[in-house]
VOGU-3710 file (C-alpha; in Angstrom, 3 decimals, decimal comma):
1> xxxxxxxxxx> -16,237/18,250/-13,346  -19,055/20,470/-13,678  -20,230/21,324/-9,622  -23,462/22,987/-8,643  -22,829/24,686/-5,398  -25,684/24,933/-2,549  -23,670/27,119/0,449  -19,756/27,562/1,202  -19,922/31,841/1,263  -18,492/32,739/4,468
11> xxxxxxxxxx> -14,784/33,703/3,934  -14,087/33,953/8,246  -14,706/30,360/8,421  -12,791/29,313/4,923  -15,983/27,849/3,414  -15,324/30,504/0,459  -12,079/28,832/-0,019  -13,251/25,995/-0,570  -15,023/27,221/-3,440  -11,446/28,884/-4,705
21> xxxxxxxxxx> -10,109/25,918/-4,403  -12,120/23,107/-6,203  -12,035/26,336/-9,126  -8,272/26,350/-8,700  -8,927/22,610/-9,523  -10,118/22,818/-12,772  -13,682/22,196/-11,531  -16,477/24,431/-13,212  -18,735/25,285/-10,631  -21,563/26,006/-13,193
31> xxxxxxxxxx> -24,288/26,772/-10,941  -24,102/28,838/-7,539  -26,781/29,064/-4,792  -26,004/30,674/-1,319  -27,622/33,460/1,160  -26,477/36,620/0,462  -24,180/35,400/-2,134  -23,695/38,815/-4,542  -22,736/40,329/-1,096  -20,359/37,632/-0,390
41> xxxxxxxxxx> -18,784/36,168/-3,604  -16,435/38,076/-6,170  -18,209/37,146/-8,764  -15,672/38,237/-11,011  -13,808/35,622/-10,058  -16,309/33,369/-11,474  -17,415/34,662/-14,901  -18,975/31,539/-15,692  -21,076/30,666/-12,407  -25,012/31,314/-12,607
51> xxxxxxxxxx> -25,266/32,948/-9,228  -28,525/32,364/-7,003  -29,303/34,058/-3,846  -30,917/31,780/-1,386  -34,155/34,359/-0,747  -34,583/34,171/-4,328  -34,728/30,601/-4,869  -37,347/30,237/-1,782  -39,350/32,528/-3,458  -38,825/30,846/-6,711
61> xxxxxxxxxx> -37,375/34,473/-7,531  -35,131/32,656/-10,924  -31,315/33,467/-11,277  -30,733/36,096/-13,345  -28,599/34,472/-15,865  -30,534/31,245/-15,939  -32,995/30,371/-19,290  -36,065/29,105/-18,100  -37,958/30,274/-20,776  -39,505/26,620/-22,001
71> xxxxxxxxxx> -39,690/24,783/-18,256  -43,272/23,406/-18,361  -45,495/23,384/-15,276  -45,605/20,183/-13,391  -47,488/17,198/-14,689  -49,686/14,686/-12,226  -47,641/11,909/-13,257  -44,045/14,294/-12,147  -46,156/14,756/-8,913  -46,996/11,599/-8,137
81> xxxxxxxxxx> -43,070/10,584/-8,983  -42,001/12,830/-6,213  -45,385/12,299/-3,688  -42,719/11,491/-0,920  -40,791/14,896/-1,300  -43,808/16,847/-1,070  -44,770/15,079/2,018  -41,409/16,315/3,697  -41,360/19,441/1,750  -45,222/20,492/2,916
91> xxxxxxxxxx> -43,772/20,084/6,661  -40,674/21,802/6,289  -42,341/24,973/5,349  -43,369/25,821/8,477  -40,157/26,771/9,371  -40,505/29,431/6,710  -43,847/29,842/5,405  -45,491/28,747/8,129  -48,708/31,299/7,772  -49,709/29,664/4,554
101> xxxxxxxxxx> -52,179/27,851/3,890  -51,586/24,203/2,336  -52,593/24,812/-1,037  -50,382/27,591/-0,953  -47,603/26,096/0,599  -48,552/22,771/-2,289  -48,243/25,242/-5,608  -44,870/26,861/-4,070  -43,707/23,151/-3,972  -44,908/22,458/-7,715
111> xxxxxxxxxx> -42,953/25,939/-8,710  -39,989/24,942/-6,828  -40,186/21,245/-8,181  -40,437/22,877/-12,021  -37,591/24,971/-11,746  -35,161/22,941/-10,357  -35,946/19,850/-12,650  -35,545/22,226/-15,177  -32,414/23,989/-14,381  -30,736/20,402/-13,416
121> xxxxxxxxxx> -32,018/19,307/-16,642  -30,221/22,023/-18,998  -26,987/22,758/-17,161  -26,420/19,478/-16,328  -24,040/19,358/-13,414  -21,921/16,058/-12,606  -22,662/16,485/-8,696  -24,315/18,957/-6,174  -22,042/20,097/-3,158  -24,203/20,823/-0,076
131> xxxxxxxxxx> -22,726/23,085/2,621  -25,267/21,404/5,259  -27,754/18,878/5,008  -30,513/20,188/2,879  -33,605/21,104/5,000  -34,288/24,578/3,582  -37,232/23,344/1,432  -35,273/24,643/-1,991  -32,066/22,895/-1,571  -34,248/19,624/-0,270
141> xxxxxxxxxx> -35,927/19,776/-3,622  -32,345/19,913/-5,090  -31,198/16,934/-3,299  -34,615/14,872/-4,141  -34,670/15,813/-8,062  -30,847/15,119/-8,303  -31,329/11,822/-6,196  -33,667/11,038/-9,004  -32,048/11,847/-12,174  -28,801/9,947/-10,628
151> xxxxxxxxxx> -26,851/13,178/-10,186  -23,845/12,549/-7,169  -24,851/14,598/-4,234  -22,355/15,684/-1,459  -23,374/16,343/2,086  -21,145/17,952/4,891  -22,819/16,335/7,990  -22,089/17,475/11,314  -22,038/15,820/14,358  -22,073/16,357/18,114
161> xxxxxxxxxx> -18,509/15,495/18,562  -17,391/19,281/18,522  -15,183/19,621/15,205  -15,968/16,233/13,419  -18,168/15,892/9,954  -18,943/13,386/7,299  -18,780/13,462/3,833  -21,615/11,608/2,950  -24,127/10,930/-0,376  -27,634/10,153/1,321
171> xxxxxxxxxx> -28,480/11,858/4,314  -29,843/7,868/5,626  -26,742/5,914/4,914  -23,724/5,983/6,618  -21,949/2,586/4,143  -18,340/3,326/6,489  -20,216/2,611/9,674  -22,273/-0,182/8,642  -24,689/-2,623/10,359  -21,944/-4,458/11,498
181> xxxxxxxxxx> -20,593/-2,625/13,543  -23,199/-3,598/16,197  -21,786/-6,693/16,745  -17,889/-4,998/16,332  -14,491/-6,687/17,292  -11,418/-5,743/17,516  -8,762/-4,168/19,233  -9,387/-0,586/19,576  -8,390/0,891/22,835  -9,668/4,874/24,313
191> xxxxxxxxxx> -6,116/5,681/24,089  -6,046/4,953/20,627  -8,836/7,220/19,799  -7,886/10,883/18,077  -7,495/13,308/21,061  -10,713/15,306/20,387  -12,723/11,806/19,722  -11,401/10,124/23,160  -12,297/13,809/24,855  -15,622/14,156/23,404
201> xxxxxxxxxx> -16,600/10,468/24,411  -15,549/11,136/27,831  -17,679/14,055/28,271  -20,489/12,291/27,165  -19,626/9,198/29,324  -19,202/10,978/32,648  -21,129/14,113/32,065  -18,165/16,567/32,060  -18,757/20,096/31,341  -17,151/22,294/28,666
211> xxxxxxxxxx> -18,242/25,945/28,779  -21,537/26,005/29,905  -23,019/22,695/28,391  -21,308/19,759/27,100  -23,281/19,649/23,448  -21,326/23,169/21,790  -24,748/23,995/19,640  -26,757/24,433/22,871  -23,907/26,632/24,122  -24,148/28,066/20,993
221> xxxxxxxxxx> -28,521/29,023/21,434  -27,441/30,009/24,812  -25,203/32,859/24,479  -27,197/34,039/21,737  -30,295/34,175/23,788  -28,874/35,453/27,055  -27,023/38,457/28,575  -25,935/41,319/25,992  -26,626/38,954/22,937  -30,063/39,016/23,693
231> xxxxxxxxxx> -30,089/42,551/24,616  -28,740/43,633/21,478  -31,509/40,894/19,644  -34,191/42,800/21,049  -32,988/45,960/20,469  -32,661/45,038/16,913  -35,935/44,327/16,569  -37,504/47,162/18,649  -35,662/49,776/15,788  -36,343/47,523/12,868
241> xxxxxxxxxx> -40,133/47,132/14,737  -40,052/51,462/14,706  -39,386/51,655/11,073  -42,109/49,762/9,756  -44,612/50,515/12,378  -44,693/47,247/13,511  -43,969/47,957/17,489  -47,138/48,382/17,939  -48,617/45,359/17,152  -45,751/43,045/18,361
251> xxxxxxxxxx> -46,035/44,760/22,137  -49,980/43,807/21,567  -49,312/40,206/20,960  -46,405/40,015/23,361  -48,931/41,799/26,391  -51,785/39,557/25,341  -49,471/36,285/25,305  -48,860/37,235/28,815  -52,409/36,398/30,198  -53,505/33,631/27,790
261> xxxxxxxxxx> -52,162/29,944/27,816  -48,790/29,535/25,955  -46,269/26,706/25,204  -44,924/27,330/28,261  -47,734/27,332/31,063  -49,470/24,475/29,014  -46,862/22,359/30,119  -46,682/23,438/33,498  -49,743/22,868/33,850  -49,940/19,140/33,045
271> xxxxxxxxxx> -46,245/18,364/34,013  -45,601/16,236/37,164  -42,230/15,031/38,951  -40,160/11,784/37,682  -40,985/8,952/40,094  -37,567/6,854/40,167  -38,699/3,660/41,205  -41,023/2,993/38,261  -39,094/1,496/35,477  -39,590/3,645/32,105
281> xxxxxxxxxx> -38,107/4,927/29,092  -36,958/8,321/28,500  -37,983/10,187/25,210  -35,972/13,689/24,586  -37,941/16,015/22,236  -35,960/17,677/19,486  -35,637/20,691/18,863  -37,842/22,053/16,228  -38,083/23,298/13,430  -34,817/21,876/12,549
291> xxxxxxxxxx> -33,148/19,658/9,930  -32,825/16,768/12,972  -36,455/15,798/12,685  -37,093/17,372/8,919  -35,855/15,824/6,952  -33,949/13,366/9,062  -36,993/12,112/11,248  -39,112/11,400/7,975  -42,931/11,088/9,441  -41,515/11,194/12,891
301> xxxxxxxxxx> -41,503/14,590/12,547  -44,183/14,337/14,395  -43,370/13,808/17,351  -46,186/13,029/18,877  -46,248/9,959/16,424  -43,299/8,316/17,888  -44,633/8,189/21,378  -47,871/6,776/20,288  -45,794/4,299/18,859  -43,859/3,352/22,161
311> xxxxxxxxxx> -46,928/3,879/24,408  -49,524/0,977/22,107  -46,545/-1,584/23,034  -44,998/-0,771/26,009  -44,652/-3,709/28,598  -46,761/-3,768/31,935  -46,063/-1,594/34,465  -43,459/0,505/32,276  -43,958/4,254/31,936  -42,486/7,109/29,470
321> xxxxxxxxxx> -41,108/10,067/30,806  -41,348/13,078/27,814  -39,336/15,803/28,202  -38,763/19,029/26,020  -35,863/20,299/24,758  -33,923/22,695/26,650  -34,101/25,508/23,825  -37,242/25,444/22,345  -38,991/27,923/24,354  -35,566/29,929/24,623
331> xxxxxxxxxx> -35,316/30,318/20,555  -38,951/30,117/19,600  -40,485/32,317/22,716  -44,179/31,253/24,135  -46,473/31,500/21,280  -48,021/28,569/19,822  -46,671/27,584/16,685  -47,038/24,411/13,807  -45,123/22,147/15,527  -45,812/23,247/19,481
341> xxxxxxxxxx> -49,541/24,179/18,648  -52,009/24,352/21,185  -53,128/21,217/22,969  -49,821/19,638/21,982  -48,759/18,540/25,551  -52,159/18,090/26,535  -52,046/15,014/23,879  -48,752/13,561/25,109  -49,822/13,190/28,558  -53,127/12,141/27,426
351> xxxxxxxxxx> -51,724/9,193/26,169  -51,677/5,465/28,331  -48,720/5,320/30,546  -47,055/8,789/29,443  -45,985/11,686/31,788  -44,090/14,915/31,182  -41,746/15,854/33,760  -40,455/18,949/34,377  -37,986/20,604/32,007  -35,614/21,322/34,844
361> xxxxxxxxxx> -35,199/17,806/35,264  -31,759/16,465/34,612  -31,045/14,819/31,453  -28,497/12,552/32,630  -30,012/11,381/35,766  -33,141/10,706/33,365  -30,908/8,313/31,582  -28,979/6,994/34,385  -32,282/5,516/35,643  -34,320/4,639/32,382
371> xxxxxxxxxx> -34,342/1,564/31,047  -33,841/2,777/27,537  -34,208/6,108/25,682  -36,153/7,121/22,982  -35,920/10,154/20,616  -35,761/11,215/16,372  -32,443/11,776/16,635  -31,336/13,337/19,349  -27,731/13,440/21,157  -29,252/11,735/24,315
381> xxxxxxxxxx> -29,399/8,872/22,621  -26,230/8,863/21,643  -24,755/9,902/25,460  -27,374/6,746/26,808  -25,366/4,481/24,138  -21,628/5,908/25,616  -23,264/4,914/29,127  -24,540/1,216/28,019  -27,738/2,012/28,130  -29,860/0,643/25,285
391> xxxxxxxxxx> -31,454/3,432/22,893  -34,014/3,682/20,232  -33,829/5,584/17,238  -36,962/7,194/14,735  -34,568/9,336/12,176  -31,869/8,770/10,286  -28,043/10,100/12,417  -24,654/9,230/11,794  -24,834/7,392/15,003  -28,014/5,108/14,021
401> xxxxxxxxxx> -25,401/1,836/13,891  -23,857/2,266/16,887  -24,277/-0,515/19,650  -26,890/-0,039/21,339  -28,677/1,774/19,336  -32,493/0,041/17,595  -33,630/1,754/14,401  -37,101/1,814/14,504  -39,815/2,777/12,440  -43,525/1,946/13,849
411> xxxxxxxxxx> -45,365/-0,136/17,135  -44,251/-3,819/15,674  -39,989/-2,526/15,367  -40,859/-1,344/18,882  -42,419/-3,735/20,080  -39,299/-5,749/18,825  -36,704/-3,922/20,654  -38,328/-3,646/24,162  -39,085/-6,913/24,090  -34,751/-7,758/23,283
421> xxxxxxxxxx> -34,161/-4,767/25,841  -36,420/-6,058/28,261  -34,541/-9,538/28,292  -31,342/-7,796/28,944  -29,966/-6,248/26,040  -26,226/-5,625/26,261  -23,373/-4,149/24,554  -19,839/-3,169/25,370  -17,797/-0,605/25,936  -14,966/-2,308/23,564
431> xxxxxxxxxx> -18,005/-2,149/21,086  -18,404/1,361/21,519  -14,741/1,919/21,407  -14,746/0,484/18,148  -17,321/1,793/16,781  -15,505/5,289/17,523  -12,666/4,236/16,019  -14,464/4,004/12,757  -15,974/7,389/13,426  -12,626/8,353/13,434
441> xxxxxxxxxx> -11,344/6,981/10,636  -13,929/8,197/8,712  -14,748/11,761/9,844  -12,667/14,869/9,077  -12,410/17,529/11,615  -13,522/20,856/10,418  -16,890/22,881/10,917  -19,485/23,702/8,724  -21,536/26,156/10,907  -19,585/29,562/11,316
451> xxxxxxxxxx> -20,576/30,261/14,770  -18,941/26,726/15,949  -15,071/28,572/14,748  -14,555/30,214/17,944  -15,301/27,357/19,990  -12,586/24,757/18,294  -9,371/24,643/17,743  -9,734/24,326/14,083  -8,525/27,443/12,287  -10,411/28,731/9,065
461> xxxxxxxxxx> -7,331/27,756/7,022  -7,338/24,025/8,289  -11,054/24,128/7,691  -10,927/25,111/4,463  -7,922/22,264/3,702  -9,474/19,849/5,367  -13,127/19,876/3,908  -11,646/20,986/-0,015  -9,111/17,874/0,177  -12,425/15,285/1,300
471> xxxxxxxxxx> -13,985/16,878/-1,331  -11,153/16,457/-4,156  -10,689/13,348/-3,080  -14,282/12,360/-3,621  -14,708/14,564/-6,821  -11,425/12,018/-8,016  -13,041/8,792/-7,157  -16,381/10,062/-9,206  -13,954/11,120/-12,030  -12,723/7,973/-12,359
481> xx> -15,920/5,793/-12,006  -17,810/7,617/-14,703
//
């Protein structure tokens, strides 16, 4: 089959393999787009790959072997055909162009949109292979155009269960955990469960510790923001700072930060203490910018949005309790930024019934006395499932089906789902055990993030056999359906 390629370059990890492999296949991967890739690919090895670095294709820099000498400028009627991937798009810029302005940010879209239409259009590839959910504005516009021209798209999904992914189509449907399974029966027993599924579920359930945090990509933000990793961060940009005359500037900003309201003492100063005998429902921020609220929380990106949306239809004498997530002052320091910008938690707590409680609050005991929590897509709604606590849900997760769990998407399906939780919703811990069975079944272990390798007892090699043989698999049952 003819395979575009959107990651799989690091050769520690066996991603690279993987590549070798579906080649070794008879596969022609005809089109190539990864960071760093000249650095990191023999391309030798592929004489008839178009090769794209990442950086380039951000910058709509095109790949050097690829004709786009007749792709025509985008029409109004090809805009309005993809209005709802601009949307997304214009937000998840601000990850990485987050200084421009929105008609600039609005023409980079229209370039992007032009040349990948165009280079899915000529080389014609049978499906797209994404390393990671696409959320890196390029390979979302990859996704979006192939979604349209009915291209198969592949999607590694991770999940917070340590060394389990998905193979997946659409980043909003999970068809081998359907619906259904809210209302599952069955058999299934914990002991019955994969040893890393029961062990994960069990952390979860009773708040065991593994390292330093139970949820491995917070340990993961942690060491890299603390002790020598840090050190050696900072020194790193202090010498790169000294090259290009920047120091200067930076230790401006960072002085002046120092005596002007930031991220940080804005909340402090409008925080105030959980008050356990009110009954309310816990919302955990995500962490931004990240894939988990763009694309994944579609207009709930704004966060702000989805706590309007619980406050306008929360019952008397009910309260939310907001709190933000652990790492987003660690990883994104205290300056004001596009999605923390100033006046941000002044407008949560100016809303009816809504208080921010300190971040040093703990996340469980927030949960064990809620009566339900609320987040995009966060993994404390998936730990206030594992505890029978009722949960409701603004993104898209591979845990959106699970019992317990209400999608929602506005003040009526909320209004819905407190009303069904306030009259005693229930489910089961045979439901949930279940429901992980079928997570079980239907996950692979393996990791798709590098750093998460030293951390699981998955070795590259297994890695690399486990994800290539979902994917050959999958590649097979496309084969034989076309």
């Amino acid at each position: 089959m003819r395979l575009f390629l959107i990651g799989w370059t690091d050769k520690n990890s066996g991603l690279y393999d993987v590549a070798v492999k579906l080649k070794e296949k008879g596969h022609k991967i005809v089109y190539w787009a990864s960071p760093d890739i000249f650095k990191e690919v023999d391309v030798f090895k592929f004489p008839d790959t178009i090769f794209h670095d990442s950086f380039g294709a951000l910058e709509v820099r095109p790949a050097p072997e690829a004709d786009v000498s007749d792709f025509l400028p985008v029409s109004a009627e090809l805009a309005k055909e993809f209005y709802e991937t601009e949307i997304a798009v214009l937000t998840m810029m601000n990850k990485k162009y987050e200084r421009l302005s929105v008609d600039e940010r609005k023409h980079l879209y229209y370039q992007l949109l032009s040349y990948w239409l165009g280079i899915l259009k000529r080389y014609r590839p049978e499906a797209i292979i994404f390393q990671l959910l696409p959320h890196s504005v390029y390979d979302f516009i990859v996704y979006e155009v192939a979604k349209k021209l009915n291209i198969k798209t592949l999607i590694f999904k991770v999940t917070i269960l340590d060394d389990r992914v998905f193979l997946i189509d659409d980043y909003k449907i999970y068809p081998f955990l359907p619906d259904t399974g809210k209302n599952l029966s069955g058999n299934s027993r914990l002991e019955d469960l994969s040893g890393d599924i029961r062990e994960s579920y069990l952390r979860f359930k009773e708040n065991r510790k593994n390292g330093q945090n139970a949820h491995i990509y917070v340990r993961n933000m942690l060491e890299a923001n603390s002790g020598g990793n840090l050190i050696r961060k900072k020194l790193k940009i202090g010498l790169n700072s000294l090259r290009d005359l920047s120091i200067f500037k930076k230790l401006y900003l960072f002085f002046k930060r120092q005596f002007q309201m930031n991220p940080k003492t804005e909340y402090l100063s409008v925080q105030s203490p959980a008050d356990w005998n009110k009954k309310f429902i816990y919302v955990s921020l995500n962490y931004q910018p990240e894939c988990t609220t763009s694309p994944q929380g579609g207009v709930f990106v704004d966060q702000i949005l989805m706590i309007e949306a619980l406050s306008s239809v929360l019952p008397a004498g009910w309260m939310i309790y907001v709190k933000e997530h652990p790492m987003q002052w660690v990883r994104r320091g205290w300056a004001y930024f596009s999605y923390r910008y100033q006046g941000y938690y002044q407008k949560i707590v100016g809303l009816k019934n809504v208080k921010l409680v300190p971040i040093e609050t703990d996340g469980s005991e927030l949960i064990r006395n809620c009566i339900a929590v609320a987040n995009v897509t966060g993994s404390s709604a998936f730990e206030a499932v594992l505890k029978l606590k009722p949960a409701l849900m603004f993104g898209y997760e591979w845990f959106q089906n699970c019992p317990g769990v209400f999608r929602v998407s506005g003040p009526e399906d909320c209004r819905r789902a407190l009303e069904v939780i306030k009259n005693g919703a229930v489910h089961t811990e045979e439901q949930i055990i279940n429901y992980l069975a079928l997570v079980d079944k239907f996950s692979l272990r393996g990791y798709i993030y590098p750093d998460r390798q030293a951390y699981l007892p998955v070795g590259s090699k297994e890695n690399s056999e486990n994800l290539s043989g979902a994917l050959l698999s999958e590649l097979d049952k496309i084969k034989n359906l076309s």
